[in-house]
N, C-alpha and C positions, 0 to 999 in steps of 0.2 A: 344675204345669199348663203346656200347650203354652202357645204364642200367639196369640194370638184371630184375628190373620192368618192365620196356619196353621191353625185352628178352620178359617177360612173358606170357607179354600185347598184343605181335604180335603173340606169338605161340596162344594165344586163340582168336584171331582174330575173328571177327564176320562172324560167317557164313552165317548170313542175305548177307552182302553186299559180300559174297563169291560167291554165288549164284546167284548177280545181276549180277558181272560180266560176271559171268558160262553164265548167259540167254543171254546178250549184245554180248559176241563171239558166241554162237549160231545163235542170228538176224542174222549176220554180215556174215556166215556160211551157213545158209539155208533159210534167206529170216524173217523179223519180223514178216511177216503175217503169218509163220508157227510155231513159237516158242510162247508158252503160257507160260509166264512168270509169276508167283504168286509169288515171292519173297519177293520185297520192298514194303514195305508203303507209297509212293510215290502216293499225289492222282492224281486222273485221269481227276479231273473238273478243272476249270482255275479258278484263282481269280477273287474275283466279279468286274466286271467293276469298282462298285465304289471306287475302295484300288485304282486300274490304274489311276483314276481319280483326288484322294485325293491326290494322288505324283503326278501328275502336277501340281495341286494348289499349292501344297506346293513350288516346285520348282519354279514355275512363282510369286508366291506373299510373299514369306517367304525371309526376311535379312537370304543372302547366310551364312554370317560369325556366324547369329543366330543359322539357321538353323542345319551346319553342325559340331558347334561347343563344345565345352564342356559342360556339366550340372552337376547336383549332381549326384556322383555313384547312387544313387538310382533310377535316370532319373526323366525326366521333370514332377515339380508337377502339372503341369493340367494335364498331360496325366495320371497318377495316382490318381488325382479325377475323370476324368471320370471314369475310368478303374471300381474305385471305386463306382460312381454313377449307374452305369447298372450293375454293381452285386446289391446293394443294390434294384434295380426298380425290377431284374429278380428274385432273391432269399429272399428279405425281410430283409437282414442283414443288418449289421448299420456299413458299412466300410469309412472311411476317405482315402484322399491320402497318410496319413502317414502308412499308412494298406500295401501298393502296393509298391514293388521293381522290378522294372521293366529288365526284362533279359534275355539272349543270349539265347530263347528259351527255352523250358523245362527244355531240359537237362543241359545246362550253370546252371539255377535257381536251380536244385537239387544237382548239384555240392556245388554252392554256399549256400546251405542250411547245407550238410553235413559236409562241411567245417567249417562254425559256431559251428555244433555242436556235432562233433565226438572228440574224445580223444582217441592215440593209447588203442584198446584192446574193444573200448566200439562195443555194436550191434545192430545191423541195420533189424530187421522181414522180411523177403520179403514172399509172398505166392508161391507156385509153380504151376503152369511155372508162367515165370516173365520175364519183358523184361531183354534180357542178360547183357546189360551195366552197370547193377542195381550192378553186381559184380565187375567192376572194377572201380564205382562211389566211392562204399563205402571203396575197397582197396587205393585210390588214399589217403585217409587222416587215414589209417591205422585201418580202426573199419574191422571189422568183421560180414560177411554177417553170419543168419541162416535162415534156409529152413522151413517156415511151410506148413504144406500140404492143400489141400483142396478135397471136394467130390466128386470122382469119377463120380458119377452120374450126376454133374451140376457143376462142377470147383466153388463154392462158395465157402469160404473159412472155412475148418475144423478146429470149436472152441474151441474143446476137446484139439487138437493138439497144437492149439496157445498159451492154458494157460498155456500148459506147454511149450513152448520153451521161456517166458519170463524169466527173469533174474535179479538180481541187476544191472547184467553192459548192460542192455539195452538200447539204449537211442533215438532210433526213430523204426515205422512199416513203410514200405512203400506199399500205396496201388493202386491200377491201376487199377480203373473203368468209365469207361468200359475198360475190359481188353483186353491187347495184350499180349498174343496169342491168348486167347479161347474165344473174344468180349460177354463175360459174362458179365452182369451187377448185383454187388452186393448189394441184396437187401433190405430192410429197416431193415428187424428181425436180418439180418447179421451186420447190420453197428451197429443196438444196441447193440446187442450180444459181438461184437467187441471192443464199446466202454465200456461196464461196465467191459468187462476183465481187459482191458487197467486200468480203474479207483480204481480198486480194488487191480491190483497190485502198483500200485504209493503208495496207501497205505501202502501196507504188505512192499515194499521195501524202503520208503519214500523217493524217486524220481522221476522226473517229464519225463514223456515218448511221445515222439510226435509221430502225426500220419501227415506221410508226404504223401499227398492226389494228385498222377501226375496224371493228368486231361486234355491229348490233344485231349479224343475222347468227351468231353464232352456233345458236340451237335449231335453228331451222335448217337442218339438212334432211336430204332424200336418199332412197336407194342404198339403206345400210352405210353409206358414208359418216367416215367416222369423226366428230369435233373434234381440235387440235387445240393445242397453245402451244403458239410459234417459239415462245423463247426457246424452244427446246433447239432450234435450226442456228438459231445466230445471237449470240452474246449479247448485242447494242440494241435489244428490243425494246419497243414500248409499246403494249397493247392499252388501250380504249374500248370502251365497254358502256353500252349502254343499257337499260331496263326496257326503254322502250317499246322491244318487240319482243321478246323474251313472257314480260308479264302484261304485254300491251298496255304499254305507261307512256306514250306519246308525246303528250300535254303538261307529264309532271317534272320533264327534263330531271332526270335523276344517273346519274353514272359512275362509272369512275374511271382510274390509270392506273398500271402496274408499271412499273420499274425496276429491274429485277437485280441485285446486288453485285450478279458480274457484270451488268452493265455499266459502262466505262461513266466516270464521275457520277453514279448511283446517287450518293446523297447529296452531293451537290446538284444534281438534279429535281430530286424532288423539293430539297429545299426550294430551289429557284420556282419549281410549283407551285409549290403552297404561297408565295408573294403574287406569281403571276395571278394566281386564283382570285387573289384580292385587290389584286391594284386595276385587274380587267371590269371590277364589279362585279363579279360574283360572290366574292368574301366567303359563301361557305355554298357548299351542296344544301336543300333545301333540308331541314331540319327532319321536320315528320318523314319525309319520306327516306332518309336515312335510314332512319329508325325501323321501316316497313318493311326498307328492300333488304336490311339483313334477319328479318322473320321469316324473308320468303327466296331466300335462294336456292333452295331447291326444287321450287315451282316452275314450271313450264309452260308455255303457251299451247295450242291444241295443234302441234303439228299435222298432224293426222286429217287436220279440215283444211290446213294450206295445199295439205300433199294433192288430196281429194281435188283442189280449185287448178294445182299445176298441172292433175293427168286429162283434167277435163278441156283445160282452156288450149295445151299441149296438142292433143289429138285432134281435137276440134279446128283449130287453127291450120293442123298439117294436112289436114284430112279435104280442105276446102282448096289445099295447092297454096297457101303461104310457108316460106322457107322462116324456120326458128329455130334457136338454140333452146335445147332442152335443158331448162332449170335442172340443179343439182342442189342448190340451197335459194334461201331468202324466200321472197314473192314476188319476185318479177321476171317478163318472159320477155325476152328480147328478138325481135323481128323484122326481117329482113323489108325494106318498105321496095315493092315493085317499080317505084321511079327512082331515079338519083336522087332527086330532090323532096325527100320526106316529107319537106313543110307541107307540100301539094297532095301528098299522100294524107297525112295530118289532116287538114280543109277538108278530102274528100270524105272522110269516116262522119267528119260535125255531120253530113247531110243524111248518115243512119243516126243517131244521134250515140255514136261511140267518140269518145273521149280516151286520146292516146299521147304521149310527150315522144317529140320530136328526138331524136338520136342526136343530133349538135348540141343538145342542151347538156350532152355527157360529154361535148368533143369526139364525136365518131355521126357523122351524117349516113345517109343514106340505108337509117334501120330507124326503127319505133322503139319503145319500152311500154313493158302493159304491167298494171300492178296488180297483182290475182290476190290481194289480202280483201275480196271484196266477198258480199253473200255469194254461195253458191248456183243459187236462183240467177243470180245477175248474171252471170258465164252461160248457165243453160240460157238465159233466154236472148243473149245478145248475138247468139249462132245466127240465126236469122240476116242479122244487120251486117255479119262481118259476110255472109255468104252474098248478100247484094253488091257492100264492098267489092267481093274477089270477082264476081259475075263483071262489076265493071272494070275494073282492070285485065279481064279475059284469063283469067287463072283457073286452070283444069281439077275438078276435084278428084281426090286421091282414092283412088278402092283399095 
């Protein structure tokens, strides 16, 4: 018999990739170019030539047994001075390679963050909607996920709500901006706001509370909106960082963590990292791609063709009488579903054959999520299906 964790773990299975599959037997059923798929995160632009090019050098000029071989759990310390070097050139911080734990992509890095520093029973803030992993991140080492909400009106995080869901036995917030689901980016008055709560309860309960800052839409913002690095707000940060979407590295699970020296037990944190890294079975970041992602940190993904996918799928959707939160970063558009009950909304799109994840699957019912990292083509041509959609739910088109 499995384990009753794992029982759990599958019965709550991601409906995200529920849905890709749902889309991938549809392609396979009526043809790709008729199936609009918005499901995954999965982007749509290709790595920048130069990542392709930097793993050939590497390949062609690198000691094989160097290259491929073991390093410090924490990974290679030049690649964690750079890593270090270009945050400090982009955001003005003053980070070292001992700052930098380089890791199995985002999600590996927040595992291995939570793992340092959860203790059955302690809790973990998530805002809602949130990506859904985020719950079985924090079960996997026994804390205790709580829900605080945010504003109706603009998914930024409600701080009435948050001061109260802190605790004594808190012991990290996790925040996700720009965010997935609702690609809201939370703003300056928010993250102070955020942080003085934070600082004020460490006092009243005199413990030290992290803000675990996952950071893979980083570069992807719109509308002159400027990238940040939070540690600049509140002391006890820990940002996570992925390549992911950045250089569209999805599949190479490549990342890392910063820990920043006034953050409270700094090196006894990271130390406690670098074990957690290893005893989770990750042992190291994967080798070559270390080596890639510090050739190529200052390469960037083709914002410019998300922007293009967010004004298109944006207007087009508002325009047909659906209520949406306009994207400010990432690739996803978040929308309001015409019934309560989304799932029924969900069902109704299979029968245009659009492909959409249900809003519970973030913990927030009663909205959709559509992922716009897809061709552009596919937006233009799925207007059609969503305007049948809104014909049948009786929604008025917008002049």
């Amino acid at each position: 018999m499995i384990s009753k964790r794992i029982e759990a773990a599958m019965a709550g299975s991601s409906a995200i990739r529920a849905m890709f599959m749902e889309g991938r037997e549809m392609a396979a059923r009526y043809g790709a170019e008729h199936v609009y798929d918005f499901s995954l995160g999965n982007p749509a632009t290709p790595a920048p030539e130069r990542l392709n090019g930097a793993i050939r050098e590497l390949l062609e000029n690198t000691d094989s047994l160097e290259l491929h071989g073991y390093m410090a759990n924490a990974g290679y310390e030049d690649v964690r001075g750079r890593i270090a070097e270009n945050l400090n050139q982009r955001f003005g911080t003053d980070f070292a390679a001992r700052n930098v734990l380089m890791t199995v992509g985002a999600a590996g890095g927040l595992n291995v963050v939570l793992k340092t520093l959860l203790d059955p029973g302690d809790e973990v803030i998530v805002f809602v909607p949130y990506f859904g992993e985020y719950r079985s991140y924090v079960g996997n080492y026994d804390g205790r996920l709580v829900e605080a909400a945010t504003r109706e009106e603009d998914f930024q995080p409600d701080l009435a709500d948050f001061a109260c869901k802190i605790t004594a036995r808190t012991k990290a917030v996790i925040i996700n901006t720009p965010n997935n689901p609702t690609g809201v980016v939370y703003d300056e008055e928010t993250m102070r706001g955020l942080a003085r709560i934070m600082e004020e309860k460490e006092r009243e309960f005199s413990t030290d509370i992290y803000l675990i800052s996952d950071e893979p839409y980083r570069e992807l913002v719109y509308d002159g909106i400027r990238e940040e690095f939070l540690t600049k707000y509140y002391r006890n940060t820990i940002v996570g960082y992925s390549f992911s979407k950045s250089l569209s590295l999805p599949g190479e699970r490549i990342g890392y963590v910063v820990v920043p020296d006034e953050a409270a037990d700094s090196g006894l944190l990271l130390e406690g990292m670098s074990v957690a890294n290893r005893i989770l079975g990750f042992v190291n970041a994967p080798s070559l791609m270390q080596k890639a992602a510090a050739l190529c940190v200052e390469e960037k993904t083709d914002v410019d063709f998300y922007d293009r996918n967010r004004r298109t799928l944006y207007e087009g959707l508002t325009g047909l009488g659906f209520t949406c939160i306009r994207p400010q970063g990432a690739f996803y558009l978040w929308m309001k579903s015409p019934v309560e009950q989304e799932e029924q909304f969900v069902e109704a799109a299979k029968k245009y054959h659009l492909i959409l994840v249900k809003g519970s699957a973030f913990g927030r019912g009663g909205y959709v999520r559509l992922a716009y990292c897809v061709s552009h083509e596919t937006i233009v041509n799925s207007m059609e299906a969503f305007a049948q959609l809104a014909a049948e739910y009786g929604l008025q088109k917008q002049s």
